[in-house]
N, C-alpha and C positions, 0 to 999 in steps of 0.2 A: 599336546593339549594346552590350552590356553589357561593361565594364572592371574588372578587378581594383580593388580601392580601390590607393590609392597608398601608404597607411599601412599595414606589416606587419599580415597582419590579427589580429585582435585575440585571439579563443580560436576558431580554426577546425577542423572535421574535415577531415584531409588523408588520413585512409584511402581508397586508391583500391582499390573492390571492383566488379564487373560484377554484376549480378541477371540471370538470366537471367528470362525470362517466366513470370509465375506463371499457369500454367494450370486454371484449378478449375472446377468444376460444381455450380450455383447452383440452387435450386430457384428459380422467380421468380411472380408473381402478374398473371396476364395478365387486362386489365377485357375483358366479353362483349362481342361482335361489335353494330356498332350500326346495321349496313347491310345490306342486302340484296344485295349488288354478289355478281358468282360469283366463290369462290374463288379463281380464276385471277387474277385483276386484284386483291382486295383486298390492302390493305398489310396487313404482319405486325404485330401491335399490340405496341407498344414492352413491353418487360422493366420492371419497377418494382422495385424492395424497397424497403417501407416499414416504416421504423424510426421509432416515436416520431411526432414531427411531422413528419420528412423522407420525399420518396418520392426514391429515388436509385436511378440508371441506371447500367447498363454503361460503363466509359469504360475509357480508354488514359492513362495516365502516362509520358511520353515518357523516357528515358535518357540524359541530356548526353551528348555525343560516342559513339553507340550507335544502329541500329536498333533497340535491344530498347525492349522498355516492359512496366509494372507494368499486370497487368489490376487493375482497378478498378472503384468505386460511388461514383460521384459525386452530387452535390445543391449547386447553388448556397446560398449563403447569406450573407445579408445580416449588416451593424451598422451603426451609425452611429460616423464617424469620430470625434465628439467627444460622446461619452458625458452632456455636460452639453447637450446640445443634442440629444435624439434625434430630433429633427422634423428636422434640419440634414441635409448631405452623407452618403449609405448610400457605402460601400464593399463590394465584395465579397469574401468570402476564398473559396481554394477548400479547399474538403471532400471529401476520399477518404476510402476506406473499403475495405482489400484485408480479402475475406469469408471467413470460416475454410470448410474444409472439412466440417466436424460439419454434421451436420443439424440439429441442438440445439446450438448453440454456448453458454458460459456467457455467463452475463447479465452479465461485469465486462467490461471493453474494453480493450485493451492501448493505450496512445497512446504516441504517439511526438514529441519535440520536437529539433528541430535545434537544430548551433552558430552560429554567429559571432559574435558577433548580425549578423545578413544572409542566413542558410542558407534555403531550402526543405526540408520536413521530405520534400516528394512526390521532389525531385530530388536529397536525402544520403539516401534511402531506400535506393538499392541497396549503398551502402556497409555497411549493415547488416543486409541484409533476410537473410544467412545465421544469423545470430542470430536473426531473427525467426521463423523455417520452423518448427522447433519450437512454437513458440507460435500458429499459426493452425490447428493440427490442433485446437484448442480456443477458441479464442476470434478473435474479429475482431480489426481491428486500422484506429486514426482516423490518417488521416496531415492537418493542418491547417495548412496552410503560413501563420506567422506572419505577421500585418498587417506590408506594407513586403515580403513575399518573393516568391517564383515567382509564384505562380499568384492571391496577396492584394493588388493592388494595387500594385507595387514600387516602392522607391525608388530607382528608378535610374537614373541622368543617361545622356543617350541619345549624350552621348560621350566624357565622360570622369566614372570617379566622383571625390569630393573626397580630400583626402590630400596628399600629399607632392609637390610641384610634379616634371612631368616625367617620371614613374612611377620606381620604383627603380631599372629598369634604366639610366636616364639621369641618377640624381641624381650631384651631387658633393657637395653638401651640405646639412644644413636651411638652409630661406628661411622664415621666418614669416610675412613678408609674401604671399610665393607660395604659401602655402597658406591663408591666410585668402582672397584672388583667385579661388583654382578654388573656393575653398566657396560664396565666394557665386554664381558663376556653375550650379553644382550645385544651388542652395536656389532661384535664381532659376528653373531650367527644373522644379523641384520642384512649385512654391508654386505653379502654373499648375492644376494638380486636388488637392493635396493640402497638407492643414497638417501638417507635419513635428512639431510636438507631443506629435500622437495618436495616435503610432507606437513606443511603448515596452512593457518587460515590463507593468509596470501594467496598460496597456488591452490587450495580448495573454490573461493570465491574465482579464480579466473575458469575454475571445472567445471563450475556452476552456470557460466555464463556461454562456456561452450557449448552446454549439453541446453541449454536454453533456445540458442539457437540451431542448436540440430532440431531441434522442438517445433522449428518453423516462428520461432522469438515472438511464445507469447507474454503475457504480463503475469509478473510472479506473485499471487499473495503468500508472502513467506514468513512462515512460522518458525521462530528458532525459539529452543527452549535449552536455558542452562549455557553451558557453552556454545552452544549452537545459537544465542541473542550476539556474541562478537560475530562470528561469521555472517550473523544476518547483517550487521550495524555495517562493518568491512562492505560486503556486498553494494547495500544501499549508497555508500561513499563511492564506491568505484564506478558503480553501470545503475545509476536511479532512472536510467528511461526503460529497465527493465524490471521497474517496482509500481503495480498495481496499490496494494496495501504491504502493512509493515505489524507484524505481532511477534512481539518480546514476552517470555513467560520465565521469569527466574533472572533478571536483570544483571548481564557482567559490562557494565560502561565499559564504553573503550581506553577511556581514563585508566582503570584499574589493571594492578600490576598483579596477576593471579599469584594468590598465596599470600599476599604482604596482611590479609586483614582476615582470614581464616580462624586465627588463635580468638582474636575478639569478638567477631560476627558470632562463633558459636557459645562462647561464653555471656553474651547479650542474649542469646533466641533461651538459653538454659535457663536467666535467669526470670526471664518474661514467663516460658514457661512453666519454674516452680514457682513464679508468684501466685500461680491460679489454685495450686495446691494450698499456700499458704492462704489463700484468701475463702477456700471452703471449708467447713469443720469439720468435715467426715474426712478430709484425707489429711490436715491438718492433725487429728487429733490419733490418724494412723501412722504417721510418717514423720511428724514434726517439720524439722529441717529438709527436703530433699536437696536443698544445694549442699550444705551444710556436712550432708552423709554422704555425699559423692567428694569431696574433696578431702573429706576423714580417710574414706577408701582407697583415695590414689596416693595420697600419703603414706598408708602403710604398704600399699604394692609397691612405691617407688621404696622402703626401705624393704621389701621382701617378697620379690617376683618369687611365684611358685606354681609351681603346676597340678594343674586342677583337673576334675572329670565330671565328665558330662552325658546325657544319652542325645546322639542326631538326634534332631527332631523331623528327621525325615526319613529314616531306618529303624532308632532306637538303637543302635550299636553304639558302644562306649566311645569316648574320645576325649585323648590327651592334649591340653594344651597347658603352655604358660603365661598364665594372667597375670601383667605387668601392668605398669601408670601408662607405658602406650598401646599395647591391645585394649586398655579401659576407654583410652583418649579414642584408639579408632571405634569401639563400640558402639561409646554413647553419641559419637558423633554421626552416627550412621542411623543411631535412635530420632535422631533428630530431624530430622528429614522429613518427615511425615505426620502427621497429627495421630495414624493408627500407633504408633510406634512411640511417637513422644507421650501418649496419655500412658502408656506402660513403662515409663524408667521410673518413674519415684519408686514403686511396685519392685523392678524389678534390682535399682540400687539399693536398697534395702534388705531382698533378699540377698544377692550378692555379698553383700556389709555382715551380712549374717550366713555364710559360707554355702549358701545355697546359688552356687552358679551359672547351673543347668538354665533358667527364665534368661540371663542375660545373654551366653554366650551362644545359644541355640539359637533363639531369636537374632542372633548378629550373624552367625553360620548362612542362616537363609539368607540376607539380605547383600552378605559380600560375594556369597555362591554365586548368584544369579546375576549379581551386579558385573564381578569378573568376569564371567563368560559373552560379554557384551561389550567388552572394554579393553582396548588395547594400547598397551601401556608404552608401547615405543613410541606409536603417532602423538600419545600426551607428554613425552618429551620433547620430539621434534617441534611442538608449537610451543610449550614454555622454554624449552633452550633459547630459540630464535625471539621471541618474543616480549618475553619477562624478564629472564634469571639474570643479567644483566642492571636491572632497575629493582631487584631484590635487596635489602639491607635488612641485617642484623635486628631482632627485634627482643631485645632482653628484658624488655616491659612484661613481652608475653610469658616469659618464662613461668612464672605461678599460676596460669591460665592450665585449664585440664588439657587445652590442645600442645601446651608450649609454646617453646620458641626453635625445636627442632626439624618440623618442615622445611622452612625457608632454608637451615645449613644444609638438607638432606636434596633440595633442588640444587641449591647452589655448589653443591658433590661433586651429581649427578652431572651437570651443565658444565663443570669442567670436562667432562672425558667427553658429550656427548656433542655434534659436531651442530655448528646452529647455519640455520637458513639467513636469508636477509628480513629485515623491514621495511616497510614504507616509512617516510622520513614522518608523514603525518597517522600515521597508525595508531598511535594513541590521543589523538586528537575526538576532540566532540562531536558525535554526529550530529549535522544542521540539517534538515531535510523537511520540505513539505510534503510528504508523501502522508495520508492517513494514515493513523497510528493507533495502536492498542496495545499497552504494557500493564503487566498483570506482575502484581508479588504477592507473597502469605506473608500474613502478618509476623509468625515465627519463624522466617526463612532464616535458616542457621548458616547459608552459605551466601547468598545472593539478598542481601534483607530491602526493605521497603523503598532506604532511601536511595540507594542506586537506582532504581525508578525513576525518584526523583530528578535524580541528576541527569537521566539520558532525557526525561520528556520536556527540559528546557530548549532542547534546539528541535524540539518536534511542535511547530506550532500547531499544527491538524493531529495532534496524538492527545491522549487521555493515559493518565496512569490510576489503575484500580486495585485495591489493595484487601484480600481475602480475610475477612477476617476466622483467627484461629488454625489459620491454614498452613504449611510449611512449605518445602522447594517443587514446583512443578506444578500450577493450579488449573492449568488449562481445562479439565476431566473433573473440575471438583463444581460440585454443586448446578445451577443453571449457565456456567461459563460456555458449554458447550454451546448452547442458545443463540448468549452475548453473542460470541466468535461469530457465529451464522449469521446473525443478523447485521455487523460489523463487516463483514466480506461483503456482504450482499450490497451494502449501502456506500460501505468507503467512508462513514463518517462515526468516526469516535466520540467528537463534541455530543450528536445528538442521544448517542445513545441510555436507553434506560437499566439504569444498574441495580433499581432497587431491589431486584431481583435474590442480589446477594448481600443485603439484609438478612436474611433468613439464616445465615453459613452461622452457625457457633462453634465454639471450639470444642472437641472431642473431648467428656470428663473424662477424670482420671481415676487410672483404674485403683480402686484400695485394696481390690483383692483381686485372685482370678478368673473370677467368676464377672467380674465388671465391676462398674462402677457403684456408688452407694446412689441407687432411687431418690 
């Protein structure tokens, strides 16, 4: 059974959306009858759609925590795990394909890439897929679960992923030692079919470009959201005669050394955040301080972790844990993420402050549950080992910050025992690219904030940066964006498009009581 990594995760989608069943009707190409057998007794000859080199079949994409599932066209498909040796180890990834309804779909493909790095693109699919509805009344759409994710292979220790000794909910403090321990115990059940290496953006982007051309090499309008915008940028850098258009949702420049700016960015969205409190009377005059009381509270967990009870909020059965200054740090930092979620921490620091813990730690329960079972914690090794942890430095500034300064040692643990891939020499370099562009941030992205937008849409002279206002990590699905995206695909042109649309977006009040917000 797969476990949450133990290390806050790194750039994750925490938007929780349900998809309902996409139900469509597929012309399909059925080969002639090759028997003689009567009717009554032969079997129905399997459904095909051949695309390019692939012949892909009907399938079911299942729905974490859901009956439902994503109808689908699958086609196995093969790579080799270590690109320098293609005679070596094949891997499989898997390959969807949810089929537009056109009868003539256009010939460009819409793709879709996940965050974490750890995400399945097939299982954060429903998080998005309202944003996507729009866009399959015209075109298909590749969903390619990155090598190390769902359905490619995964990296994931079958009992516990690597990370932070203990899980968060039971830390009291970093152990470095105790997390170099679980990594290697993780690399150890890893390394049994897989070399942890050959599991980075690098050899994802060259996966990409393979399964592109089994595709029959059409033009990719490609969506990356969260970590899945480095993979797209990568991409664009390596193979741009196979980029149609370009949409970044949750901005991670290629510039950026994942983690070094984690401690701040969330202590910036926090503080944006409880100025809105501070600036209305009714929750001002409930709450007072809400930074103020969240930094009272990890002061006294950091002199006195203890352990707390709570009822699921998905059974109602009791449950022990220990509330420390870093289960507080992962909590609110996962509060944060969203605008449903961030209009309830003053509400729920508060009660918390006031030893009512059940609001905080139930509501964090759901949001790391679900987020875990989608995220696999060895593939977001393999790409920060190789990647980052290297250009990671000590940041003692952050130490008084609610996040710390104990991530970046807890990477840099980790990234000794953990075995790294190569780089490209230009890898963290700026993407320059004429390709049409559309990069979207929320205005309180606690992880990915506004101005990294900024910074990737300097070398994108045909790109546009739009910035949500009130909105947090993942804005694709919030408001008329869906719209935007459609009308942005359809055209290829970002300059002209009309944004005022989102105008209208305000930021979710905050809640003074349970019951909502004050009228």
């Amino acid at each position: 059974m797969k476990r949450a990594p133990r290390i806050a995760v790194v750039i994750a989608i925490v938007a929780a959306a349900l998809a309902g069943r996409q139900w469509m009707h597929h012309r399909t190409e059925e080969p002639a009858a090759t028997t003689t057998a009567p009717a009554a007794t032969r079997p129905a000859p399997p459904r095909v759609w051949k695309l390019g080199a692939l012949e892909l079949k009907p399938c079911e994409l299942p729905q974490p925590h859901s009956g439902l599932s994503t109808a689908a066209w699958c086609a196995p498909f093969e790579v080799p795990e270590d690109r320098a040796h293609p005679d070596g180890r094949k891997i499989a990834l898997r390959l969807a394909i949810v089929r537009s309804s056109a009868q003539v779909p256009a010939v460009d493909m819409v793709t879709f890439i996940a965050g974490g790095p750890g995400q399945s693109a097939a299982e954060s699919y429903p998080a998005i897929a309202p944003a996507m509805a729009p866009l399959l009344a015209h075109r298909n759409l590749l969903l390619l679960d990155q090598r190390g994710t769902g359905g490619s292979h995964p990296l994931s220790c079958r009992d516990d992923e690597p990370g932070v000794p203990g899980g968060a909910e039971e830390t009291h403090g970093f152990d470095a030692e105790a997390v170099r321990k679980e990594t290697r115990q993780c690399l150890d059940q890893l390394s049994r079919d897989a070399d942890v290496r050959f599991y980075t953006t690098t050899d994802a982007v060259a996966d990409l470009e393979d399964v592109r051309r089994a595709l029959g090499s059409p033009k990719f309008d490609l969506l990356g959201v969260s970590y899945g915008t480095r993979v797209a940028q990568q991409y664009a850098m390596r193979h741009p005669d196979g980029l149609r258009t370009l949409i970044l949702d949750g901005i991670a420049p290629n510039s950026l050394v994942l983690g070094e700016d984690f401690a701040v960015n969330l202590d910036a969205a926090l503080k944006a955040q409880f100025a809105r409190c501070e600036a209305d009377e009714a929750c001002r005059a409930r709450f007072s301080d809400p930074y103020q009381t969240l930094y009272q509270l990890r002061d006294a967990l950091r002199a006195n972790p203890h352990k707390v009870s709570f009822r699921d909020p998905q059974n109602y059965a009791s449950v022990q844990r220990v509330l420390s200054e870093v289960s507080l740090a992962t909590v609110v930092r996962m509060f944060a993420y969203s605008p449903e979620t961030a209009a309830l921490l003053p509400l729920s620091i508060d009660a918390a402050a006031r030893g009512d813990v059940g609001p905080l730690l139930g509501q964090a329960k759901l949001l790391t549950g679900d987020l875990g079972d989608t995220m696999d914690g060895g593939m977001q090794y393999s790409v920060i080992c190789s990647e980052d942890a290297d250009l990671l430095q000590p940041r003692p500034q952050d130490k008084d910050t609610i996040l710390g300064d104990t991530m970046i040692e807890a990477f840099r643990a980790a990234c000794s025992v953990w075995p790294h891939g190569s780089r490209p020499a230009d890898f963290h370099e700026p993407l320059r690219s004429d390709v049409p562009a559309l990069l979207m941030s929320g205005e309180f992205d606690p992880v990915t904030p506004p101005r990294y937008g900024d910074e990737v849409v300097k070398g994108l002279p045909n790109g546009r940066h739009v910035v949500l206002k009130g909105q947090g990590h993942n804005v694709v699905a919030r408001g008329c964006m869906p719209r935007l995206l459609d009308r942005f695909i359809d055209k290829a042109d970002a300059k002209g498009l009309d944004t005022s649309c989102l105008d209208r977006l305000k930021p979710l009040p905050v809640f003074v009581g349970f019951n909502g917000a004050t009228p």
